[in-house]
PAVEX-39142 format. One line per 3 residues: number of its first residue (from 1); their letters; for each residue x negated, y negated, z of C-alpha. Coordinates in Angstrom, 3 decimals. Each point is the difference from the previous one (the first is absolute). Last residue first. Layout:
REM PAVEX-39142
NUM = A = X,Y,Z ~ ...
***
This chain:
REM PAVEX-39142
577 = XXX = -3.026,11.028,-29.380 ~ 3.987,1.877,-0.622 ~ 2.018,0.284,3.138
574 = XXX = -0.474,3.515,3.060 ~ 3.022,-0.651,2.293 ~ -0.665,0.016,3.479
571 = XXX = 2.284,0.331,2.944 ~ 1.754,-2.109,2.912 ~ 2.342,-1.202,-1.920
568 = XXX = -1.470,-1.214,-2.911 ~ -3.657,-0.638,-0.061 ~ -1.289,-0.200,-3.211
565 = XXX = -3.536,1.966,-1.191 ~ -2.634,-0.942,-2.392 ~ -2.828,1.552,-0.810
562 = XXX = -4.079,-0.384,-1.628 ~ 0.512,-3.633,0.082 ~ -2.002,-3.169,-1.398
559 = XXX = 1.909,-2.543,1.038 ~ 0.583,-3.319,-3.175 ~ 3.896,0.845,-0.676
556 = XXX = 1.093,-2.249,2.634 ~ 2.012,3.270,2.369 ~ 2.363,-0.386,2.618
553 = XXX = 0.903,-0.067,3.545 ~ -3.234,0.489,0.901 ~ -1.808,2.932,1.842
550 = XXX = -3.223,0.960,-1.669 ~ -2.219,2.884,1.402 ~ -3.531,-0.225,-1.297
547 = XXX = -2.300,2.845,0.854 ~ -3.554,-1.297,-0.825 ~ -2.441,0.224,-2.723
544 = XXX = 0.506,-3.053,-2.009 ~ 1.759,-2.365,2.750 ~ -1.859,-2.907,-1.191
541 = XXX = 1.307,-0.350,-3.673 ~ 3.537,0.513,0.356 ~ 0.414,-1.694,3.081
538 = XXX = -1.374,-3.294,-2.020 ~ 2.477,0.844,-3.002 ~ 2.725,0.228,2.707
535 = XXX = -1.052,-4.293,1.226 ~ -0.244,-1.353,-3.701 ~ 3.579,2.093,-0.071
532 = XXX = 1.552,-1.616,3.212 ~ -1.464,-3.639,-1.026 ~ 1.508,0.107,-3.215
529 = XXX = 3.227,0.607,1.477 ~ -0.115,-2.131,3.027 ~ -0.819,1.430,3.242
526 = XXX = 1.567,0.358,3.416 ~ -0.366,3.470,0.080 ~ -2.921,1.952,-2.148
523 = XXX = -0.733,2.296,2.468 ~ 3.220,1.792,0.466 ~ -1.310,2.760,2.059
520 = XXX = -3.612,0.871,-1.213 ~ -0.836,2.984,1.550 ~ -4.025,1.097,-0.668
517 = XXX = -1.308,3.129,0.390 ~ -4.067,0.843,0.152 ~ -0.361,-2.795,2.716
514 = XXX = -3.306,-1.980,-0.077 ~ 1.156,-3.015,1.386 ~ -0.971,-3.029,-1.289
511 = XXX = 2.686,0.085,-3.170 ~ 2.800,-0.326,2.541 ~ -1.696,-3.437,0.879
508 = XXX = -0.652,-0.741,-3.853 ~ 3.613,0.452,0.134 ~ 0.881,-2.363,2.346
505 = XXX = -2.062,-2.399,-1.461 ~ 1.341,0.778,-3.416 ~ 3.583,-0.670,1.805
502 = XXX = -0.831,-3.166,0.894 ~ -1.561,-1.045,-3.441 ~ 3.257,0.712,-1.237
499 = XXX = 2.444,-1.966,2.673 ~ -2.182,-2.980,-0.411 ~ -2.759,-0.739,2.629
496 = XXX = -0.139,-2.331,3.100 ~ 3.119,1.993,1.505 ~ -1.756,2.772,0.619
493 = XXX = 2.321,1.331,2.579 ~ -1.208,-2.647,2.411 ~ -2.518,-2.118,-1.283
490 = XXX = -2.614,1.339,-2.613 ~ -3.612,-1.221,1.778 ~ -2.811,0.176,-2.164
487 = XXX = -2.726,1.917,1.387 ~ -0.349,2.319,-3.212 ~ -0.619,-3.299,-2.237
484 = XXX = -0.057,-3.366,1.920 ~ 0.771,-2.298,-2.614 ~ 1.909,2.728,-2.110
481 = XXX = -0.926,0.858,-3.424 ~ -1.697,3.312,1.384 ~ 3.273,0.772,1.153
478 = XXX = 1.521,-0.698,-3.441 ~ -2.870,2.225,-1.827 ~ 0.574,2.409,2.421
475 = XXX = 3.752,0.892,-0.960 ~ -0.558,2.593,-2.161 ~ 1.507,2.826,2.468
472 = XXX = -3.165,1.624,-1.181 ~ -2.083,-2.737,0.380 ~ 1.273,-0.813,3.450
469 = XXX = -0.476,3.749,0.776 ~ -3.662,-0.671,-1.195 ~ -0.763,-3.268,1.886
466 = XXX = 0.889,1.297,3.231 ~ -1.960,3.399,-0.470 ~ -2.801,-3.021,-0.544
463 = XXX = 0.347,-1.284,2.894 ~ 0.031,3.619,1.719 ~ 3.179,1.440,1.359
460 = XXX = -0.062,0.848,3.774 ~ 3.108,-0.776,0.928 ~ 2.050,2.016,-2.710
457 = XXX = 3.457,-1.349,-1.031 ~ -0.325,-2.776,2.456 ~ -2.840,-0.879,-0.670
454 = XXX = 1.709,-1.766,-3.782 ~ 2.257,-1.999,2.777 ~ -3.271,-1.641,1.770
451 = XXX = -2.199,-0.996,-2.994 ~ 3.438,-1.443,-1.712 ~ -0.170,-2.346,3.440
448 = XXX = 2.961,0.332,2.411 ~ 4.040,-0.938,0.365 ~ 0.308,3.721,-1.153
445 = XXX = 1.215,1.292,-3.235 ~ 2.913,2.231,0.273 ~ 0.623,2.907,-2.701
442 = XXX = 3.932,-0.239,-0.401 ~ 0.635,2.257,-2.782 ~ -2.302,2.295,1.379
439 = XXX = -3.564,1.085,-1.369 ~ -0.727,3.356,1.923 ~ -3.350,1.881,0.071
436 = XXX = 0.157,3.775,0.880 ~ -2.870,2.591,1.003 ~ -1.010,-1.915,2.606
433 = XXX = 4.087,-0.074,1.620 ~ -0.753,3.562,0.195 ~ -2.495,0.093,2.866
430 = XXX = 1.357,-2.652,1.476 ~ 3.400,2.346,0.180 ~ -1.547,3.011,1.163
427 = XXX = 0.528,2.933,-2.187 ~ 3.131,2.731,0.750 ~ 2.817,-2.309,-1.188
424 = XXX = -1.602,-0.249,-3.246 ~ 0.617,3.258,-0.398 ~ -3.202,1.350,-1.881
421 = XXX = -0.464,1.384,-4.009 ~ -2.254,-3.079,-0.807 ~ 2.713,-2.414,1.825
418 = XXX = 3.452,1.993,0.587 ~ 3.230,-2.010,0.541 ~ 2.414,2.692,1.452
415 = XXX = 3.424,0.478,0.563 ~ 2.222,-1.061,2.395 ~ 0.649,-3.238,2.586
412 = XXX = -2.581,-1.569,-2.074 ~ -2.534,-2.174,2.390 ~ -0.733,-3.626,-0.203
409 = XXX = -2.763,-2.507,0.187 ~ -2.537,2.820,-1.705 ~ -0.470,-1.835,-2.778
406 = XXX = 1.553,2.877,-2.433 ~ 2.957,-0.521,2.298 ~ -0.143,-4.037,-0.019
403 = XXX = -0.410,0.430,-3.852 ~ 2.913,2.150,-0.608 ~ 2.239,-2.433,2.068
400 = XXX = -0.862,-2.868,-2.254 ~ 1.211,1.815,-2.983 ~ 2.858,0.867,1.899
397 = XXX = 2.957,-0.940,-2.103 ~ 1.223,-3.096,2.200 ~ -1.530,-2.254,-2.989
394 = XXX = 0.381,1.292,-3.472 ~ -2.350,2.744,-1.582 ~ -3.326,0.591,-1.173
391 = XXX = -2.661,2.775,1.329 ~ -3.203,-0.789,-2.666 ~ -2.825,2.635,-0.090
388 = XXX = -4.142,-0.176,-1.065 ~ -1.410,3.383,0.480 ~ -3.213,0.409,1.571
385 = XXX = 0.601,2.614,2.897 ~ 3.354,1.515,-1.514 ~ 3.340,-1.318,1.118
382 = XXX = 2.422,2.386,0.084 ~ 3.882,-1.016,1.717 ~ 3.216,1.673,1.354
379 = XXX = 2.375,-1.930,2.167 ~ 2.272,1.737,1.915 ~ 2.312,-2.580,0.578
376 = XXX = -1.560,-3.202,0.622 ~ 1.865,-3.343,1.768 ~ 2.425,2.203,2.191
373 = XXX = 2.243,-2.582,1.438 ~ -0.588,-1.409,3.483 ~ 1.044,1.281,3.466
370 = XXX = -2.897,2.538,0.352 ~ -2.656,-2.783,-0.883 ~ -1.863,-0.913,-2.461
367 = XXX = 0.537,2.682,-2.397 ~ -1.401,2.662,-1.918 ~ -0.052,3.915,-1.823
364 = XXX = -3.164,1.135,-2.043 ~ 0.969,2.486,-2.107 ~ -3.927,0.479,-0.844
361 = XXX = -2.314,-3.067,-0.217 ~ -3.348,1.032,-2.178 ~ -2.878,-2.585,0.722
358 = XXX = -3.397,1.567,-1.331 ~ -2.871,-2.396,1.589 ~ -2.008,3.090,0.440
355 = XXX = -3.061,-1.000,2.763 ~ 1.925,0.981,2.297 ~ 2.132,-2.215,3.011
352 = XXX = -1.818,0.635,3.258 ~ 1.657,2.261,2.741 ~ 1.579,-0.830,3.343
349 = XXX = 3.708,-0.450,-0.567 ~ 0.862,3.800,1.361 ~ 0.743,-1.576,3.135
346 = XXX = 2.455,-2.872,-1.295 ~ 1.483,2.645,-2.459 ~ 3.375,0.023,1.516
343 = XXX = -0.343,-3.977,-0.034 ~ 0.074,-2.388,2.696 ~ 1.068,-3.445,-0.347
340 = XXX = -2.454,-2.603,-0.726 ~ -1.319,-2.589,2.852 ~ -0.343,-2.992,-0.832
337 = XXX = 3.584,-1.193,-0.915 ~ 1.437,2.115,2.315 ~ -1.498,-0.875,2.617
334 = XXX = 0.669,-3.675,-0.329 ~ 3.915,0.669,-0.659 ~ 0.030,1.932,3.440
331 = XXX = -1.538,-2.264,1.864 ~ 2.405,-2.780,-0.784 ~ 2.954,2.205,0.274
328 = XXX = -0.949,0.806,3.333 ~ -1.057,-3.880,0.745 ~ 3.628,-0.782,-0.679
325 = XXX = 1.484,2.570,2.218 ~ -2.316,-0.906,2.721 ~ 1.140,-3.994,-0.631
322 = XXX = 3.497,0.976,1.238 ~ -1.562,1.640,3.075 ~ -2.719,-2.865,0.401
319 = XXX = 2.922,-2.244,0.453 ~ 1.241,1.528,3.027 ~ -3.289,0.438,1.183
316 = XXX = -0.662,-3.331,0.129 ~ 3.490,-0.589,2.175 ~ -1.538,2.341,2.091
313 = XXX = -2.703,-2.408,1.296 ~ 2.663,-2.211,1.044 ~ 1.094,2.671,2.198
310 = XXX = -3.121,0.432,1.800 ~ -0.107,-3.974,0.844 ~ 3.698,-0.365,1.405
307 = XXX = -0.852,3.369,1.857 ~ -2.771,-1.202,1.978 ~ 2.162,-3.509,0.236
304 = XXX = 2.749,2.226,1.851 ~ -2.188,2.180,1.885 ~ -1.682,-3.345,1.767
301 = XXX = 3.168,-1.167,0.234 ~ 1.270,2.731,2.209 ~ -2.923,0.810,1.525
298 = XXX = -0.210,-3.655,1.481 ~ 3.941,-0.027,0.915 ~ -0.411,3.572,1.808
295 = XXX = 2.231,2.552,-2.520 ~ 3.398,1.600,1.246 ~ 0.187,3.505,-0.951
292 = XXX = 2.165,0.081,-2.867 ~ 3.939,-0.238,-0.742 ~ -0.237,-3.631,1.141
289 = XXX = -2.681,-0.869,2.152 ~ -0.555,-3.609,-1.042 ~ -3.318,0.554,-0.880
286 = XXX = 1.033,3.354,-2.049 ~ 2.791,-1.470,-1.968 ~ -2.445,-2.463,-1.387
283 = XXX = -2.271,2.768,-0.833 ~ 2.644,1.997,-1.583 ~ 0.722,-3.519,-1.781
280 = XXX = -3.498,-0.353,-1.611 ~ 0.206,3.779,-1.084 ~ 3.358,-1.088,-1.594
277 = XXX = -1.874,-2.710,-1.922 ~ -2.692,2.586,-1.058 ~ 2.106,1.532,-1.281
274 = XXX = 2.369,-1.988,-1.636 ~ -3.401,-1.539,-1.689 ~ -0.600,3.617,-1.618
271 = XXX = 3.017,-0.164,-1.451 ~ 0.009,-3.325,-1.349 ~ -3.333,0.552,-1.475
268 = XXX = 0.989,3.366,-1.456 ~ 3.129,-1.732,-1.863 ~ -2.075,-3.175,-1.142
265 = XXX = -2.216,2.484,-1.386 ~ 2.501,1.873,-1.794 ~ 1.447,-2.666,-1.235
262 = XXX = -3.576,-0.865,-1.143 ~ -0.612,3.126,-1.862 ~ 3.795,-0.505,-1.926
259 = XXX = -1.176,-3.737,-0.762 ~ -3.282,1.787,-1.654 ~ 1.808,2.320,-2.354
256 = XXX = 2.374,-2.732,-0.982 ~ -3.022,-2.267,-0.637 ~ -1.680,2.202,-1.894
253 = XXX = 3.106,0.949,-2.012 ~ 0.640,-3.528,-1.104 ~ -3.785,-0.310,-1.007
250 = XXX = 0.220,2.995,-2.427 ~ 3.196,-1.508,-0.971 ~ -1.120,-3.581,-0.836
247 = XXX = -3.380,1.878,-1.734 ~ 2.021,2.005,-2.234 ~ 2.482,-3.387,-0.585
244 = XXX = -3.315,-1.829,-0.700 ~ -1.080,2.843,-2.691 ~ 4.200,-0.206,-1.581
241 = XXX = -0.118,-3.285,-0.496 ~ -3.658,-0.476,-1.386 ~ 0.779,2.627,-2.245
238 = XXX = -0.187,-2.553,-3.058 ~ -1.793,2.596,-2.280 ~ -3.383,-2.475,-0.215
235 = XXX = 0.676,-1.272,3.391 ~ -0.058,3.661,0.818 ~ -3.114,0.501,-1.338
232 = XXX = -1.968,-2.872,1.038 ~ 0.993,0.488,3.572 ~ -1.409,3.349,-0.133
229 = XXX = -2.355,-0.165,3.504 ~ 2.016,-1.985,1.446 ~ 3.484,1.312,0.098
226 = XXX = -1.334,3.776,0.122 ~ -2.106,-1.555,2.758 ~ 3.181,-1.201,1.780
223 = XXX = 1.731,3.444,-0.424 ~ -2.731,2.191,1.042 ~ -0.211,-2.713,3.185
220 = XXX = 3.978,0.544,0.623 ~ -0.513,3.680,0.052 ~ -2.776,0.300,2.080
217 = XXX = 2.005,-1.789,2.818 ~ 2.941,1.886,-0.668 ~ -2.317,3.191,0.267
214 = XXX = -1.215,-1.471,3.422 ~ 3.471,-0.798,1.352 ~ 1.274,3.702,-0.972
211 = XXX = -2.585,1.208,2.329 ~ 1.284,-2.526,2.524 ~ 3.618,0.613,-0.878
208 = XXX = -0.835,4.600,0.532 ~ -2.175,-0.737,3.124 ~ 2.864,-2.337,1.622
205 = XXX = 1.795,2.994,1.924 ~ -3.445,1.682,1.109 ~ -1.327,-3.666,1.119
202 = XXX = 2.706,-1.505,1.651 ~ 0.402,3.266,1.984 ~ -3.572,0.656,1.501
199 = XXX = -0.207,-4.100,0.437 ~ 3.351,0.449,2.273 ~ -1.017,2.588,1.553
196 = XXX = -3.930,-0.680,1.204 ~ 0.137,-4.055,1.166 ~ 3.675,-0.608,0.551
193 = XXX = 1.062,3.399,1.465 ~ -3.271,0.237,1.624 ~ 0.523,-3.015,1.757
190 = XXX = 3.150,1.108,0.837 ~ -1.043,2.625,1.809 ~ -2.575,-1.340,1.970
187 = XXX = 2.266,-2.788,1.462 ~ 2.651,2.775,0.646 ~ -2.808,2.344,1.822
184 = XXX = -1.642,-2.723,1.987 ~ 3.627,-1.515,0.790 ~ 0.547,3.618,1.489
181 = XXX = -3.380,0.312,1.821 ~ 0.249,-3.830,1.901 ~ -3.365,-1.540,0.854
178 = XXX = -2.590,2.543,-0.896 ~ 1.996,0.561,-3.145 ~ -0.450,-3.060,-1.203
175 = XXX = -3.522,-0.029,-0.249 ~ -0.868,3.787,-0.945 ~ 2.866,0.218,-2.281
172 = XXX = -0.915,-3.455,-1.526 ~ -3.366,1.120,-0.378 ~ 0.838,3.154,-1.552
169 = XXX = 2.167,-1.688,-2.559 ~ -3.124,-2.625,-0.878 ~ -2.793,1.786,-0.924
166 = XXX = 2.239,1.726,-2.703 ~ 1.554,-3.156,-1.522 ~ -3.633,-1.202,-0.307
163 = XXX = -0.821,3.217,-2.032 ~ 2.814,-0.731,-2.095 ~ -0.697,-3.379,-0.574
160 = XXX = -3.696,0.540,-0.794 ~ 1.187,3.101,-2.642 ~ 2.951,-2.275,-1.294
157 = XXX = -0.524,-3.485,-0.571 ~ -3.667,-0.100,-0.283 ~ -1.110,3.358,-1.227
154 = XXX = 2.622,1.020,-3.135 ~ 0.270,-3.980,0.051 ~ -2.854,-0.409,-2.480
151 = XXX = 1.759,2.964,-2.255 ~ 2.065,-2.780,-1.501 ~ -2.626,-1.660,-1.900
148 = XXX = -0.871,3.082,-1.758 ~ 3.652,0.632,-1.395 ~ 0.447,-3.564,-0.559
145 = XXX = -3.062,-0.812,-2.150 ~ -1.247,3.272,-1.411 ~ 2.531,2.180,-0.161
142 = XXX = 2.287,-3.031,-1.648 ~ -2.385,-0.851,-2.409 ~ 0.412,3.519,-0.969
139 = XXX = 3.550,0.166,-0.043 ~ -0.296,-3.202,-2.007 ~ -2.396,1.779,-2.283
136 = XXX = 2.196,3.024,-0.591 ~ -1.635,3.562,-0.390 ~ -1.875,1.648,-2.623
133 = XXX = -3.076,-2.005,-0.627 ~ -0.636,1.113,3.785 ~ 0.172,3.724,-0.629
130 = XXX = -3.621,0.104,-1.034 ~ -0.471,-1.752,2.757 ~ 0.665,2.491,3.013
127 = XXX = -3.009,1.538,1.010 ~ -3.159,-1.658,-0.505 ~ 0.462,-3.787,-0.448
124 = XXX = 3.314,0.340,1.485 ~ -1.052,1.291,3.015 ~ -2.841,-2.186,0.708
121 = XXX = 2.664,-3.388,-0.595 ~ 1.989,1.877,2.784 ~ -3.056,0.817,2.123
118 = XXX = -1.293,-3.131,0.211 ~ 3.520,-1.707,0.374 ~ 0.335,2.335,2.725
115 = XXX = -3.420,-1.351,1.637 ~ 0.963,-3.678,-0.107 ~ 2.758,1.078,1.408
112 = XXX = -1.584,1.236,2.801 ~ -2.488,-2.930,0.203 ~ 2.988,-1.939,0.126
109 = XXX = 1.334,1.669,2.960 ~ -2.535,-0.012,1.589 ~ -0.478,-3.827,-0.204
106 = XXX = 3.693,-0.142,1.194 ~ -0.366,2.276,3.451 ~ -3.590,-2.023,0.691
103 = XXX = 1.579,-3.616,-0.289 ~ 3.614,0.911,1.002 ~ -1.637,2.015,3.111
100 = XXX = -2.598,-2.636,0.868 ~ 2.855,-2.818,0.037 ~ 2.370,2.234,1.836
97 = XXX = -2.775,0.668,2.865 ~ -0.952,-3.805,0.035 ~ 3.882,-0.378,0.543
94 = XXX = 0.779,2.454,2.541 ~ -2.972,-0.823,1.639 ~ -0.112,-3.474,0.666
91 = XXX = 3.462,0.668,1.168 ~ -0.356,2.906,2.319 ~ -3.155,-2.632,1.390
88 = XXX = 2.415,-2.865,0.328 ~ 2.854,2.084,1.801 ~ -2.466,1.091,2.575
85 = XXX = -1.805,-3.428,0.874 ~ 3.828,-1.128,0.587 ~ 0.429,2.010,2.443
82 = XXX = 2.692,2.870,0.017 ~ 2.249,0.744,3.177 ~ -0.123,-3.251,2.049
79 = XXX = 3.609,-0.138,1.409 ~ 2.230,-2.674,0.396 ~ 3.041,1.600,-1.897
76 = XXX = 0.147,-2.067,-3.075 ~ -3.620,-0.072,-0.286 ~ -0.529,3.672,0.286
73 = XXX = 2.608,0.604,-2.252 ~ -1.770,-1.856,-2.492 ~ -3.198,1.843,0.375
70 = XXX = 1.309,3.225,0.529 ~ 1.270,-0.943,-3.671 ~ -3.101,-1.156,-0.938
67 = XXX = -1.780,2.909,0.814 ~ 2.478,2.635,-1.707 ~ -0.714,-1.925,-3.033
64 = XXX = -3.528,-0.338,0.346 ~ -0.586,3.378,0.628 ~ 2.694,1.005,-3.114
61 = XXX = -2.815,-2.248,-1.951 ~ -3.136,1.418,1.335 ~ 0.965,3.582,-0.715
58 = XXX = 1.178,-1.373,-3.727 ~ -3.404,-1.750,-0.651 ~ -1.696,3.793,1.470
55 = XXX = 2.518,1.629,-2.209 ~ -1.193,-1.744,-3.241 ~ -3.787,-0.288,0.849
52 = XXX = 0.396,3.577,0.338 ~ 1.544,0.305,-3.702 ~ -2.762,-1.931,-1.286
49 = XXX = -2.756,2.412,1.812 ~ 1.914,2.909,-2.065 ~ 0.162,-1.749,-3.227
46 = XXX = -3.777,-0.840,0.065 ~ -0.846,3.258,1.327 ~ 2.374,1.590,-3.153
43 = XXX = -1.403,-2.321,-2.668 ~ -1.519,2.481,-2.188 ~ 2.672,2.578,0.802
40 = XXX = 1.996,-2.634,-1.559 ~ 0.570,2.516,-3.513 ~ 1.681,2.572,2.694
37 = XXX = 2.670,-2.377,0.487 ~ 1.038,-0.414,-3.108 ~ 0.376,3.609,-0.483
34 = XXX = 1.805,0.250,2.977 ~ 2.453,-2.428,-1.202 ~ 0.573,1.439,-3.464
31 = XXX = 0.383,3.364,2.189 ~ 2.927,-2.134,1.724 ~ 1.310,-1.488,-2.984
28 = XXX = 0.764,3.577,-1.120 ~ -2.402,0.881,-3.368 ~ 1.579,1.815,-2.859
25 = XXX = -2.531,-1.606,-2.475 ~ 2.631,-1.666,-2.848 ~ -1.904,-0.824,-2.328
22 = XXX = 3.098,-2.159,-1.120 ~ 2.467,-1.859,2.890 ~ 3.414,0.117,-0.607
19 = XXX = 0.871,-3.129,1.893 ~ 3.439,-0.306,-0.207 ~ -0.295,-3.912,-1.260
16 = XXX = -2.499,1.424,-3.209 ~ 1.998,3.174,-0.646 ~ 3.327,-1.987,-0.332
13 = XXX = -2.108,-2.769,-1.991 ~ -0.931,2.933,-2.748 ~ -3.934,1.149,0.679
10 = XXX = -1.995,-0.323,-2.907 ~ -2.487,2.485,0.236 ~ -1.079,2.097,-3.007
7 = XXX = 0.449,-2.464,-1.986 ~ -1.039,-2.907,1.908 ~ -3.740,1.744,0.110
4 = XXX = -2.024,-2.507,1.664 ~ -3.670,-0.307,-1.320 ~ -3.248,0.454,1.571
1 = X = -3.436,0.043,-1.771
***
């Protein structure tokens, strides 16, 4: 029972590119991050014991390296320094070490993820989905494909990196130093120039492109399922043109936002490979005893291949600056789509909605964001516990709106929407949310049995509870025609059926839960004529009884009505039933 509301949110292309996000939560990427984080408590031994295996690998590796060049010098100078037995043992290790650590690091990390995607879907089965019919579904898609897939390198390409970076700038103090104090300190120093400042900076200059990035990203996969998902329609209207030059610009800006990332890259990498190429020549400088202590040939290359190997490891860092800024964003856009912004009446949110199904709305005030247009403007409504009402008007009105705030998936910015005399702000969501049953204009039917979507609107229906909403939705005598009856399988978005018997589905869904108020929000979309009224004279006759709110665009003549209102800017105006 989840639509999208394009009226109350159609974002221009300006909007789209900039990034505006809606529901807006106020998080930093950095509490984003720390949320994330504290969802892998789970998998924090695992995590920890993978990050060991990680500087353990990179203790044997700068070993080896510093090994094999004693070794080498050793052989050019006649000298027995490092035996062969040595170097092969460092080298077993370093790479059964980096095998365990890649094995162990990467399965914790997908049980990690495995856990956030746990929580996420979690979250939006009890927090945030009432709000869900009111957002984009490419910026969904986009949450949950790219968004979630990022977050894998939160841990392996910048936490394990990081922490490696860290084991290593005291040991090549402690190493280097003990042969020559200055070089120690310059060799030191520009590794942390390459591996701590220049990630630091690449990341807070390139937070604002790679947040931009991930809207640009959401914005090109809104466009392409806009494309696909009405293709019908706007061959129909010949829009094809202008749809595929949406899309060519959406993509355009994509990859303009991602050439400026990798510029930036390529200008980090470079930088960070200057220094560790002028760390290279201090050392040079040093063996030859040229403005530094003068090194012993076998220190000397033994330092230089130590710091050949420690610098290379920076160059990961470099990169896992740019892609901190990206994984920011990232975290930040998951949040916020599970977790729902707090309220002024968050604490106060604690009681159960009455018994009185009453809905009065007093100079209630909205919008979707503080950058967007006022959508209602001290609306005034009363809606008696019973009463059957219609709210008609255009698209972009609000209608839509209305329902997401009666629904709990939004809150006024002023006035008050009172439930049996109470402030609907004041009662807990779930609590309310069993008071109301919504039929959207986009009601999806899952790729699953009828059995299976029916449950959905109360899981522990009866077979014959099934039966009866079928009845009343008067659609049972086609399921019953069916090979396979209530286990019949309807294809993705119930494509096995016709448009009307769809929708009577839907509704017998709706019909399953025992909700006192119903909102019906355009639920006769998609349908012929003669199909729309057979399918009003059904709502008719099984909502006897219960609050029925109406939101269409317009009247068929055959809804039984106790009031009518219009939307027009932002307010109410009482028309003839």
């Amino acid at each position: 029972m989840i639509t999208q509301d394009h009226a109350a949110q159609k974002p221009t292309t300006a909007q789209a590119i900039t990034g505006t996000p809606h529901y807006a939560a106020g998080l930093t990427d950095w509490q984003a991050i720390c949320v994330i984080f504290g969802l892998w408590r789970r998998q924090a031994m695992r995590l920890f014991v993978g990050a060991l295996l990680a500087l353990a690998a990179l203790a044997c590796g700068l070993a080896l390296m510093q090994a094999s060049g004693l070794r080498l010098a050793g052989c050019v100078l006649g000298e027995l320094v490092v035996t062969t037995a040595l170097l092969r043992w460092v080298g077993v290790g370093r790479v059964t070490l980096r095998y365990a650590e890649r094995l162990f690091a990467h399965d914790a990390m997908f049980r990690a993820l495995a856990d956030l995607r746990v929580w996420f879907f979690h979250s939006l089965a009890h927090g945030a989905a009432a709000g869900l019919g009111f957002r984009r579904a490419g910026d969904m898609l986009s949450r949950l494909v790219s968004d979630i897939g990022t977050l894998d390198g939160l841990y392996l390409r910048i936490v394990v990196p990081l922490v490696c970076a860290g084991l290593t700038f005291p040991a090549l103090l402690v190493i280097i130093g003990r042969q020559s104090l200055a070089l120690g300190l310059c060799v030191g120093l520009l590794f942390a120039c390459a591996s701590f400042l220049v990630p630091w900076l690449i990341a807070r200059s390139g937070q604002k492109a790679a947040d931009q990035a991930a809207h640009l990203l959401a914005h090109l996969r809104i466009s392409v399922l806009d494309l696909v998902g009405g293709l019908r329609e706007i061959r129909a209207f010949g829009a094809e043109g202008r749809m595929l030059a949406r899309v060519q610009a959406a993509d355009a800006a994509l990859l303009q936002g991602q050439m400026a990332l990798a510029r930036r890259a390529a200008f980090a990498n470079a930088l960070a490979f200057l220094f560790g190429q002028m760390a290279i020549f201090l050392v040079l400088l040093a063996v030859g005893g040229v403005m530094l202590p003068k090194l012993h040939a076998l220190e000397g290359v033994s330092i230089l291949f130590l710091s050949v190997a420690a610098f290379e490891s920076a160059v990961t860092l470099t990169r896992a600056g740019l892609q901190a800024g990206i994984m920011g964003a990232s975290a930040r856009r998951v949040v916020e789509m599970a977790v729902q912004p707090a309220t002024a009446h968050a604490q106060t949110a604690q009681k159960d909605a009455p018994e009185d199904t009453h809905i009065r709305l007093d100079n209630v005030h909205f919008r979707w964001a503080e950058d967007r247009a006022w959508v209602l403007k001290g609306l005034t409504l009363d809606i008696p516990a019973g009463s059957r009402v219609a709210i008609l008007g255009p698209s972009g009105v609000g209608k839509s709106s209305l329902a997401a705030l009666l629904l709990r998936a939004a809150t006024p910015q002023a006035g008050q929407i009172l439930l049996g005399g109470e402030d609907i702000t004041t009662l807990r969501a779930d609590s309310v949310r069993t008071k109301m049953a919504w039929l959207s204009q986009a009601t999806h039917l899952f790729d699953d049995t009828i059995r299976a979507n029916l449950l959905l609107g109360r899981p522990d229906a009866t077979e014959d509870e099934l039966w009866k909403a079928l009845d009343e939705a008067a659609v049972s005598e086609v399921v019953r025609n069916l090979p396979e009856g209530l286990d019949t399988w309807l294809g993705e978005g119930g494509i096995r059926l016709s448009g009307g018997q769809g929708r009577r589905i839907a509704l017998a869904r709706t019909l399953l839960a025992p909700a006192p108020i119903l909102i019906l929000d355009e639920p006769a979309t998609g349908l012929d004529a003669q199909t729309e009224q057979e399918f009003l004279r059904t709502l008719n006759a099984v909502t006897e009884g219960r609050t029925v709110i109406l939101i269409a665009h317009r009247l068929t003549g055959v809804e039984k009505l106790d009031r009518i209102w219009r939307l027009s800017d932002g307010l109410a105006k009482a028309a003839a039933a």
